[in-house]
C-alpha positions in Angstrom: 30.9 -11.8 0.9 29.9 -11.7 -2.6 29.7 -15.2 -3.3 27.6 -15.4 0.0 25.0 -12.9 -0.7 24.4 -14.5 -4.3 23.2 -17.3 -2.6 20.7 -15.5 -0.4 19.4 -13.8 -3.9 18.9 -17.2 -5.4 18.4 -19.5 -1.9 15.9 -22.1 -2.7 16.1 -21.7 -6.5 17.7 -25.0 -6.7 16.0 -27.1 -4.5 13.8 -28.1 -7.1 12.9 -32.2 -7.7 15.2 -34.1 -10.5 17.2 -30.6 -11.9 20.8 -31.4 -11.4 23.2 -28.8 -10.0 26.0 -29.3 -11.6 27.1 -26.9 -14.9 27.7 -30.5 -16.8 25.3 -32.4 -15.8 22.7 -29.0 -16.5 24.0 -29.6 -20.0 22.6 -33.0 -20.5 19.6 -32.3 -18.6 19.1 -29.6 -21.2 20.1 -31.9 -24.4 17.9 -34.3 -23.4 14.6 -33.1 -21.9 11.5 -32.0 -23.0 11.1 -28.1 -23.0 8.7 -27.8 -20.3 8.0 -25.8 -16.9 10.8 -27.9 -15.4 13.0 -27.0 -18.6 12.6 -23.7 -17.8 13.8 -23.9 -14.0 16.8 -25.8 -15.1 17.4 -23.0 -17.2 17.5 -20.5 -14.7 19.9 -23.0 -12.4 21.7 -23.2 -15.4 22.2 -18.9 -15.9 23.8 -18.8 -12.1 26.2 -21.3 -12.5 27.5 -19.1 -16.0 27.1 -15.8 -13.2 28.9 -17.0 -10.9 31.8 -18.1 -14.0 31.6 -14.2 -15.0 30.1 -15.5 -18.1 27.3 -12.5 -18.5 27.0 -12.9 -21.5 25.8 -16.1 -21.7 23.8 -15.7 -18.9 21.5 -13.4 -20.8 20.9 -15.2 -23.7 19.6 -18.5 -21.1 17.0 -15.5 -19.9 16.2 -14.8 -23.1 15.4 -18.4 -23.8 13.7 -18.6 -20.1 11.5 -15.5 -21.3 10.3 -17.3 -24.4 9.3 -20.3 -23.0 7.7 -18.8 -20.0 5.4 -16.6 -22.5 4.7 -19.7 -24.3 3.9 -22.1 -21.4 2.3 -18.7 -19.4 4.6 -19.8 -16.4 4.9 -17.2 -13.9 7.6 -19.0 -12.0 9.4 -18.6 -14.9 8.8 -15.1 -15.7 9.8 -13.9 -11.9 12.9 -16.4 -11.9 13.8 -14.3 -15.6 13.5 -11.6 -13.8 15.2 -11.9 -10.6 18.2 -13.6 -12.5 18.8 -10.5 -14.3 18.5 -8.3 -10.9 21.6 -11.1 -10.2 23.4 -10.1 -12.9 22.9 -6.7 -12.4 24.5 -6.7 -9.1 26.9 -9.1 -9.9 28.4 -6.5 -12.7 28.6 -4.1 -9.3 25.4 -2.3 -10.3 23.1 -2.6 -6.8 20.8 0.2 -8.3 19.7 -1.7 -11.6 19.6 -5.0 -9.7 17.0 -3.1 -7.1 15.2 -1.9 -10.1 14.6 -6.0 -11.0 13.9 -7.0 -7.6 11.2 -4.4 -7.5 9.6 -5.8 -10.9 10.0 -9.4 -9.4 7.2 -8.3 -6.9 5.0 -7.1 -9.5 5.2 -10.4 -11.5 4.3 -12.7 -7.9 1.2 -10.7 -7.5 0.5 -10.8 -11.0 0.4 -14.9 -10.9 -0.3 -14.9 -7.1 3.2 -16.8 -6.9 3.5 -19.1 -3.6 4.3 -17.4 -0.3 7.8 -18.5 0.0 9.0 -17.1 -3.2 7.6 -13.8 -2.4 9.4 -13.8 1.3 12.6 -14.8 -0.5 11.3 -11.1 -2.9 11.2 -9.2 0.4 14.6 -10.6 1.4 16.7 -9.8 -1.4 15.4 -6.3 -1.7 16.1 -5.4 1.9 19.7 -7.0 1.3 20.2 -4.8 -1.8 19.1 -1.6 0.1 21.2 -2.1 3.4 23.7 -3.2 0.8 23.1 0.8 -0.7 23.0 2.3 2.6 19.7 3.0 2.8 18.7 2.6 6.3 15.3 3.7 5.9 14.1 1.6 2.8 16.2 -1.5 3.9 14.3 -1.5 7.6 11.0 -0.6 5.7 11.5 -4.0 3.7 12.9 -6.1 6.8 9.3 -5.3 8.7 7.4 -5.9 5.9 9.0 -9.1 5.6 9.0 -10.0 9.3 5.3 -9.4 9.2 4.1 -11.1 6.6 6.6 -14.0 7.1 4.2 -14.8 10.8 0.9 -14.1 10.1 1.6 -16.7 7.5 3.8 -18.8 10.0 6.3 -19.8 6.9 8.9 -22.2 8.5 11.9 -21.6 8.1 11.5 -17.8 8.9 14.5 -15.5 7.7 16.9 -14.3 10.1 18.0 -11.1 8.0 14.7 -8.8 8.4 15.3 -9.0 12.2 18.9 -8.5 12.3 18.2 -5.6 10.0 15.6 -3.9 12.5 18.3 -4.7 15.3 21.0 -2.9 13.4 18.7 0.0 13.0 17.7 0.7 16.3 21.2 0.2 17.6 22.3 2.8 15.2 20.4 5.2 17.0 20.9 3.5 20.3 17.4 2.3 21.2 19.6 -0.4 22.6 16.2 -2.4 24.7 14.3 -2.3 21.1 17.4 -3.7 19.2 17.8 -6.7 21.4 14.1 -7.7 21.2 15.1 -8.4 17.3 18.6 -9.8 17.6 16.9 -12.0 20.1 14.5 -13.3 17.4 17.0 -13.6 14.9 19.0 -15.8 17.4 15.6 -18.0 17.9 15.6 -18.5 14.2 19.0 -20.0 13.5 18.1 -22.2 16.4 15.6 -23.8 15.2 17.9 -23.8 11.4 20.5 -25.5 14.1 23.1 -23.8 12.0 26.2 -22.6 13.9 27.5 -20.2 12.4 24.4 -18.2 12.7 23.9 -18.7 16.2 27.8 -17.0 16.6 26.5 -14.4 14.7 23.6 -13.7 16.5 25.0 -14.4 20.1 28.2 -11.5 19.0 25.3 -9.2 18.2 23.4 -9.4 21.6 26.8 -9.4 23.2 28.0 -5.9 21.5 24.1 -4.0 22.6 25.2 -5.7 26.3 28.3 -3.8 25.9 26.8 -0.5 24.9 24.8 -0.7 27.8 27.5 -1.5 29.9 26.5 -4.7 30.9 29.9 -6.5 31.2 29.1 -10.0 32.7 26.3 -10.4 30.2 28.4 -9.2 27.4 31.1 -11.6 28.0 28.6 -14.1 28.3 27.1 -13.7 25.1 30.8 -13.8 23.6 31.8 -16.9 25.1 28.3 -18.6 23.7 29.1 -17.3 20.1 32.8 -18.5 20.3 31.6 -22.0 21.4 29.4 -22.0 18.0 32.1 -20.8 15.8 34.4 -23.2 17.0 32.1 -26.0 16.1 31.4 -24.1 12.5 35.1 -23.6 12.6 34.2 -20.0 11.6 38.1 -18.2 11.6 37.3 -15.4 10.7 34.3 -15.1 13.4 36.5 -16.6 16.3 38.9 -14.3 15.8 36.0 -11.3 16.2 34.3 -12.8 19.0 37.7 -13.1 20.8 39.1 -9.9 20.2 35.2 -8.6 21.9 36.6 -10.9 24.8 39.4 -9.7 24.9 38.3 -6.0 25.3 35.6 -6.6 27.9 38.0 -8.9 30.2 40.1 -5.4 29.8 36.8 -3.1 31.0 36.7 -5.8 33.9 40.8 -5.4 34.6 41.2 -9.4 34.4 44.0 -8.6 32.3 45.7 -12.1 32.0 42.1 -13.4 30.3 42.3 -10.4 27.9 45.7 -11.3 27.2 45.0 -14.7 26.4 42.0 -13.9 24.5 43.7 -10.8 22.3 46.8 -13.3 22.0 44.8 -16.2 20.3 43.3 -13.7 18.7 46.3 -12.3 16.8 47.2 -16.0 16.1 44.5 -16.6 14.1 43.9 -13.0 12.9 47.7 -13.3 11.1 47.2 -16.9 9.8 44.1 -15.8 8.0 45.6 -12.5 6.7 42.6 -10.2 7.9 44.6 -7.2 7.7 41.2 -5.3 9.2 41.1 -7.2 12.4 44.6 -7.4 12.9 44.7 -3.6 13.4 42.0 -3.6 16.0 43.7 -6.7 18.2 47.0 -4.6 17.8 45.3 -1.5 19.6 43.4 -3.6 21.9 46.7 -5.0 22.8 48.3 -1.5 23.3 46.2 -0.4 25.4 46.0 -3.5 27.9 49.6 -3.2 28.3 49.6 0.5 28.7 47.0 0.4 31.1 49.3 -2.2 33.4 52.1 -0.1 32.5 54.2 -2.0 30.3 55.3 1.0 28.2 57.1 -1.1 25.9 55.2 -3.3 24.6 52.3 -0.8 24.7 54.6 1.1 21.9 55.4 -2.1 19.8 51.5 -3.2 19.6 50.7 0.8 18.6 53.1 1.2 16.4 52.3 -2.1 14.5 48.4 -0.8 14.6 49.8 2.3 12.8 51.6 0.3 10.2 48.8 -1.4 8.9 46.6 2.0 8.9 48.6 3.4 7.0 49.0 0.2 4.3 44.9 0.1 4.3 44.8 3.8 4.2 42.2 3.7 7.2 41.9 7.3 8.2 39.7 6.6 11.4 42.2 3.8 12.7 44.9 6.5 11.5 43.7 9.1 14.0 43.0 6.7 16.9 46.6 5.2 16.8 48.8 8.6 16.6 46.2 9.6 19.6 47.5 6.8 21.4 51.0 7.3 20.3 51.2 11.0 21.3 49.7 10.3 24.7 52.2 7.2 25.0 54.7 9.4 24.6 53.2 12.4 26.6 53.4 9.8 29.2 57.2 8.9 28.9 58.2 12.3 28.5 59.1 12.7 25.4 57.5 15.6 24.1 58.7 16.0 20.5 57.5 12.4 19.6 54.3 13.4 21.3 53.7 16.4 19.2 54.8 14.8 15.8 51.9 11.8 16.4 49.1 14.4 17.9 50.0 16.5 14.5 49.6 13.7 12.6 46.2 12.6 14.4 44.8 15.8 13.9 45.5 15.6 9.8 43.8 12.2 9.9 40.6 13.5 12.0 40.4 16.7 9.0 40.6 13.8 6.2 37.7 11.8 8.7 35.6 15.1 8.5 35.9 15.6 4.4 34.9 11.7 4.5 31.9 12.8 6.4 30.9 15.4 4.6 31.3 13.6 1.1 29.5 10.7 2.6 26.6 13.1 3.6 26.3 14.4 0.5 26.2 11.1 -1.9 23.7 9.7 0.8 21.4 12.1 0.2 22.4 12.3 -3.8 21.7 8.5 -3.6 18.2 9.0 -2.0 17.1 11.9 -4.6 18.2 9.3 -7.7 16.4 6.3 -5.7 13.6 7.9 -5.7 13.5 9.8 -9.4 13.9 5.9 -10.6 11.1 4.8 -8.2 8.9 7.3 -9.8 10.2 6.6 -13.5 9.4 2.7 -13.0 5.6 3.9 -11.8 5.5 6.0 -14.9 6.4 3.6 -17.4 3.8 0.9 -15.8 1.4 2.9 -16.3 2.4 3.4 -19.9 2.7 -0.1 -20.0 -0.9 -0.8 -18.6 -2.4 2.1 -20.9 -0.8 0.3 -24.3 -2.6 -3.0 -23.6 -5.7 -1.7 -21.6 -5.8 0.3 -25.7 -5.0 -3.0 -27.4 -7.8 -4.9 -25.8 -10.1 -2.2 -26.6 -9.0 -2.5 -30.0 -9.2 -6.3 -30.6 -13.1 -6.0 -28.5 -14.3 -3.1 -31.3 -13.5 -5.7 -34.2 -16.2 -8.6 -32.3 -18.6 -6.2 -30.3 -19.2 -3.4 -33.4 -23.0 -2.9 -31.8 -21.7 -1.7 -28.8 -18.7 0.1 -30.6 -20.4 3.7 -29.1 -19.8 2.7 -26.2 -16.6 1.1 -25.8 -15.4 4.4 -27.1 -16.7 5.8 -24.5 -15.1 4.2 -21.6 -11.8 4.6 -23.7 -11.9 7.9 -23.9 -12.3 8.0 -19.8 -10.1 5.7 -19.4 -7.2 7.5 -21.3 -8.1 11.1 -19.1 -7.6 9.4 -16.2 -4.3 7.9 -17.6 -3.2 11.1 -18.9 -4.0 12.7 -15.6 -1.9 10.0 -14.1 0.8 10.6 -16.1 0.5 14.3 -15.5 0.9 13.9 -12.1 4.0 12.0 -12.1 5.6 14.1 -14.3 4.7 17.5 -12.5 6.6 15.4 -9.1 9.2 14.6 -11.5 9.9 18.5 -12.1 9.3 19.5 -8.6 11.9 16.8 -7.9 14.6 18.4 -10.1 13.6 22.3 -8.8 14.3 20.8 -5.4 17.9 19.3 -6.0 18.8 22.8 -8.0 17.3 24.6 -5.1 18.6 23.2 -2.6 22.5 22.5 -4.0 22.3 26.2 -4.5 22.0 27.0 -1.0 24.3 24.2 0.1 27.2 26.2 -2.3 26.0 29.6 -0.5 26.4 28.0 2.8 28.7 26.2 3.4 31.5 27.2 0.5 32.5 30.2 2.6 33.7 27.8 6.1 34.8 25.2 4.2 37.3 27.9 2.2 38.2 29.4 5.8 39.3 25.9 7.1 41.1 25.0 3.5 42.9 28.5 4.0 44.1 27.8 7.5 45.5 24.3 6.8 47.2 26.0 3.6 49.0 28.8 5.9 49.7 26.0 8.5 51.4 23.3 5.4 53.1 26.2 3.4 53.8 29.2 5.9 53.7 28.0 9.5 57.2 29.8 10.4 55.0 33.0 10.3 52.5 31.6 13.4 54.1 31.2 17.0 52.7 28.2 18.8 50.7 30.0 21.2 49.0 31.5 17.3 48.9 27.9 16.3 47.1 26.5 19.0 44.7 28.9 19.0 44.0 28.6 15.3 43.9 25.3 15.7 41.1 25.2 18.4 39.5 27.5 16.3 39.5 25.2 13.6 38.2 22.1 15.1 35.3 24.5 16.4 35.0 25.6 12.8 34.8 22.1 11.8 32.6 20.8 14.5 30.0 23.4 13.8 30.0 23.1 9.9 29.4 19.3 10.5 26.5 20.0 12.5 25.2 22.7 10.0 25.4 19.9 7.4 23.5 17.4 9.3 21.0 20.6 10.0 20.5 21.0 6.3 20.2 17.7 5.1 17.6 17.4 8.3 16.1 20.3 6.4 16.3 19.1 3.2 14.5 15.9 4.4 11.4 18.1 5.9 10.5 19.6 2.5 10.8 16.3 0.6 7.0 15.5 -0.6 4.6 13.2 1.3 7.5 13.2 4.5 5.5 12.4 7.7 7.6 12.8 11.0 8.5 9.9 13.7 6.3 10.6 16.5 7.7 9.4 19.5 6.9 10.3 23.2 9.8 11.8 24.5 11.1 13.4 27.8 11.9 17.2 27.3 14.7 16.9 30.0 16.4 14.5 28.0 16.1 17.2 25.1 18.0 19.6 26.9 20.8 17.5 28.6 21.7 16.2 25.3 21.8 20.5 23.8 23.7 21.2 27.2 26.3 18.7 26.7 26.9 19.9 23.1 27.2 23.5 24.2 29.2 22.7 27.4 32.6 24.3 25.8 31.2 27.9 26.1 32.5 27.2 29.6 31.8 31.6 30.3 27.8 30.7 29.4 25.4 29.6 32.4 22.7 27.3 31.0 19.6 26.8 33.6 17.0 24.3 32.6 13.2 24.6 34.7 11.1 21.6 33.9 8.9 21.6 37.0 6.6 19.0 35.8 8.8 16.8 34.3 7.2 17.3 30.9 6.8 14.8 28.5 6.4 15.4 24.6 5.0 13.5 21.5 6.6 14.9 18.7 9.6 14.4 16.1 13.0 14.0 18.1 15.5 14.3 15.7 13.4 17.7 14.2 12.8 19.5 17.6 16.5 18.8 18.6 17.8 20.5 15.6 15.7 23.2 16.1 16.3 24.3 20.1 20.4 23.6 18.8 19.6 26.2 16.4 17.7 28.1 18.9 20.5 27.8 21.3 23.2 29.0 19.0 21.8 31.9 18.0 20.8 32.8 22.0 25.2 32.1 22.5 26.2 34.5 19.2 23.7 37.1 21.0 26.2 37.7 24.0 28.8 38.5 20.8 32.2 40.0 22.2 30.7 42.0 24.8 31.9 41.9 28.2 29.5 44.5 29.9 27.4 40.8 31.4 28.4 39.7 35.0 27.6 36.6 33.9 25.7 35.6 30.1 22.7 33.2 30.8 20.6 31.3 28.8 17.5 29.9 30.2 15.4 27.0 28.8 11.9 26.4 30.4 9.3 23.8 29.9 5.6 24.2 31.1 2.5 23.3 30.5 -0.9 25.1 30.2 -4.7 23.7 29.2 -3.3 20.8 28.7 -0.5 22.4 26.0 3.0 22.9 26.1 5.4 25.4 25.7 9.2 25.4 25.8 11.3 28.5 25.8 14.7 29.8 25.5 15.4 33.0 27.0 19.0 35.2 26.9 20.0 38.2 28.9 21.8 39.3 25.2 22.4 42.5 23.4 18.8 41.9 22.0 17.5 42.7 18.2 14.8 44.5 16.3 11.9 42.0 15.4 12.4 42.3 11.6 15.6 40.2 12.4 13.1 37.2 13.0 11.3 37.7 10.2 11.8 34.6 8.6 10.5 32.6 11.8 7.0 34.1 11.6 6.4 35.4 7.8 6.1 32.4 5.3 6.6 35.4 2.4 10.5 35.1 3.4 11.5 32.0 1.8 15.1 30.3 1.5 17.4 31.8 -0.7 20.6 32.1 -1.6 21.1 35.7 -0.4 19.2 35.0 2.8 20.8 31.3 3.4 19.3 28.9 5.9 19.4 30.3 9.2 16.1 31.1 10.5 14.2 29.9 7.5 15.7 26.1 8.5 14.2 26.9 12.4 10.7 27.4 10.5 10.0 25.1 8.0 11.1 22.3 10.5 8.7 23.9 13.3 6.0 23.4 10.6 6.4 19.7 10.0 5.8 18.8 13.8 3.3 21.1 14.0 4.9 23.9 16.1 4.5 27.9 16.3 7.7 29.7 17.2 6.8 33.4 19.4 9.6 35.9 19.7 10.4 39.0 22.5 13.3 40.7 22.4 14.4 44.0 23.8 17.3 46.4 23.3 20.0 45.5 25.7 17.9 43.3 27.7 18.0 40.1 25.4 15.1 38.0 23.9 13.0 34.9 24.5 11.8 32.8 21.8 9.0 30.7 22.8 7.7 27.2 21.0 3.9 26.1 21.4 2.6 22.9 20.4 -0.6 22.2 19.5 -2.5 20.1 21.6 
């Protein structure tokens, strides 16, 4: 994989006229020629072929010597090639952020000389590739549209496949399934036209998976079949043995099982031969469960026990907690109930190890973003001090020829260097409010959520250390007490880092038109265990909304919670309701959420309506999350609420 995205951050440097390719026949080339522009590409064919040797060192004396020459010939070919060959080097030495930091610069340089339009697509592609490399979702998709965009209004031929497939694996992330096959569609067009094989399989396994997730079988399995065709003819192992596994599973959904059979058999074949330890786990849990949907309890066991072999050897928690699952119900199913309970006990240790995966995963995301963007702003600073030293050196070198006009050249210097200075001000006063954000909001984070996360710790310490002093009615009551516990701190922590989001600088929100019914189906389904709680929904009008989705949906959760921890322990309720409502009026819209609770005192909800009560420690998130999020999608938040009649909290948009 490494190997292969190497060659995406250095595709086309070689196809250059009369430079050899080969590390002895660069040498010659090198011996022999005259230190010219070509000279100078040869050199930078020549620092790949030491990167890919592991010979670093080496490599950065060539750039050196590519640096030096470029400066004397003024080549800016050479200058970006110097450049993006130490961003290679940088990630070659497993440093993605550094290498990012010279891809960026690279950029810089092609504008500078007004490089040709290919080499700054090939920019645009390796920076999006770094940043979906890093996980960033958001930057790498930024890139991939900026790329697809400029790569057809200037109708470059051949167009890159990898901003497309990018966008695709975005918006099937958050299942805008219609969107993401517009873009896998055009990413399938592209290696087409390349007539390259192993990028149609590709492609056609991607369209077949969104088919899938829509529940589209036929078309699905259709898609499959086309990509397995391709990577046949690529003879693409490790691809077959993917697209056939997919085949496998959706000749399952469609109960032919002898084609799944065949399919997850051939599958294995290969899967073994090439020692792909990851796919051979899946197959064996695909297998599993064909057989133990046709009943053929013993070979269902065999295939899910082998899956749970190679979990464990890999250390896969997720695959871990899937194959005791099936285990336990296996053996729920035959009847024997002590087997069944040893493999559900062991699933549920593998879902708490998921969960602290999660939430570390979480947290370095958004650790990531804060020290992405500190470096963003420290490479802006430093080109500016860059830009100031030479805008002051040709000011000096001017004086020495123009001393009639000295007066005024001082002049514009000294505005020049304000404005600089101001600059420089500014960037460093979003530098501090960068670092009093990340203390502030860590601190709260500690506050938060040290307190659940210590409850959960102490309840899996009792359960490990002392469990002969709970029964197993105590157990299993702690335990689904836990898994709530867990459940809801996940959610806070998305909530928070939603939060955290909302109060970084210049942050605009996605506005989207959405259906408010939607909205609250999706809040009803995530409330549906509080089985004793009605929850009504009146949307006469079928309202639709343009706001934020991700931001209004965290806020009516919120909104939601607080209406269910209102009916607390009391039992004095027929029947606890919560009502949500959606109307319009004057052409604005309202949505509101209404309990029949115990009610509160309106200083309670302070912090929804007084901007004075700000996040803190002592105070935690709560209500101050509800209204800092209202104000970034433009919302007012209105509360009633009465003494043993309950309370209505009512959102108005602006129109």
């Amino acid at each position: 994989m490494k190997k292969l995205l190497l060659f995406f951050l250095l595709f086309g440097h070689f196809l250059v006229a009369q430079i050899p390719n080969s590390l002895d026949s660069l040498k010659v080339y090198l011996d022999t020629k005259p230190k010219d522009t070509s000279y100078v590409l040869a050199l930078n064919s020549y620092a790949f072929l030491n990167v890919q040797e592991g010979k670093y060192e080496e490599a950065a004396r060539i750039i050196q010597e590519m640096e030096r020459l470029s400066k004397k010939l003024d080549f800016g070919t050479g200058f970006y090639k110097s450049m993006n060959m130490k961003g290679v080097i940088a990630y070659s030495k497993q440093n993605p952020e550094k290498a990012m930091e010279y891809f960026i610069q690279c950029n810089t340089i092609i504008k500078k000389y007004k490089l040709p339009k290919k080499i700054y697509q090939n920019s645009l592609n390796n920076i999006g590739i770094i940043y979906n490399q890093l996980g960033d979702r958001e930057k790498a998709t930024k890139y991939a549209l900026e790329l697809i965009s400029f790569q057809e209004k200037n109708k470059l031929s051949p167009l890159k496949s990898s901003p497309y497939t990018q966008v695709g694996d975005n918006l099937k992330f958050y299942k805008k399934f219609d969107e993401a096959l517009l873009y896998f569609q055009k990413a399938l067009i592209v290696e087409i036209n390349l007539k390259d094989d192993s990028g149609i399989a590709i492609n056609e396994n991607r369209i077949g998976t969104v088919y899938e997730d829509l529940k589209k079988n036929q078309k699905a399995i259709d898609h499959f079949k086309k990509g397995l065709t391709h990577a046949e003819r690529a003879n693409y192992k490790l691809l077959q043995v993917d697209l056939l596994t997919n085949l496998g599973r959706m000749f399952q959904k469609e109960k032919n099982f002898i084609a799944a059979e065949n399919m997850l058999k051939k599958a294995e074949k290969y899967s073994i031969d090439l020692e792909a330890t990851q796919n051979t786990k899946v197959i064996y849990s695909n297998l599993g469960d064909l057989y133990f949907e046709q009943k053929n309890i013993a070979l269902a066991e065999d295939y899910y026990i082998k899956a749970l072999q190679l979990s464990k050897e890999i250390n896969d928690q997720s695959f871990l907690f899937s194959a005791n699952e099936n285990l336990a119900t296996l053996y729920e199913k035959k009847g024997d109930f002590r087997k069944a309970y040893f493999y559900k006990t062991e699933a549920n240790v593998a879902r708490d190890s998921i969960f602290k995966l999660k939430t570390l995963e979480n947290t370095e995301d958004l650790l990531r973003k804060y020290q992405t963007e500190k470096k963003e702003q420290e490479i802006a600073l430093k080109n500016v001090q860059i830009s100031n030293a030479k805008k002051q050196k040709w000011y000096f070198i001017s004086g020495l020829f123009l001393l009639a006009i000295i007066g005024s050249l001082l002049f514009y210097q000294s505005r020049n260097r304000k404005k600089t200075n101001k600059k420089l001000q500014l960037l460093n006063d979003e530098l501090d409010q960068a670092n009093k954000a990340k203390t502030r909001f860590f601190s709260i984070l500690n506050h938060d959520l040290r307190a659940p996360v210590a409850n959960l710790i102490n309840f899996l310490q009792l359960q490990k250390e002392s469990p002969e002093l709970l029964d197993v009615e105590s157990t299993k009551r702690m335990q689904d007490k836990t898994m709530s516990g867990a459940e809801n701190l996940l959610n806070s922590m998305e909530d928070i880092l939603q939060w955290s989001k909302s109060q970084m600088e210049n942050f605009k929100p996605e506005l989207r038109l959405i259906a408010v019914s939607s909205l609250f189906f999706d809040i009803q389904n995530h409330f549906s265990s509080f089985e004793n709680i009605e929850i009504r929904f009146e949307n006469e009008e079928n309202i639709t909304l343009k706001t934020d989705e991700h931001y209004l949906k965290t806020i009516l959760r919120n909104l939601t919670g607080n209406a269910i921890k209102a009916f607390g322990t009391s039992t004095t309720l027929s029947k606890p309701v919560i009502l949500w409502k959606a109307w319009q009026h004057n052409n604005q819209t309202f949505l509101s959420i209404t309990d029949n609770g115990k009610g509160a005192d309106l200083e309670q909800f302070k912090a929804l309506y007084d901007d004075k009560e700000v996040v803190g420690i002592k105070s935690g998130l709560g209500l101050h999350l509800i209204r800092d999020m209202a104000k970034v999608i433009d919302c007012e938040i209105f509360v009633e609420s009465k003494k043993d009649v309950g309370s209505t909290f009512t959102l108005f948009f602006r129109a």
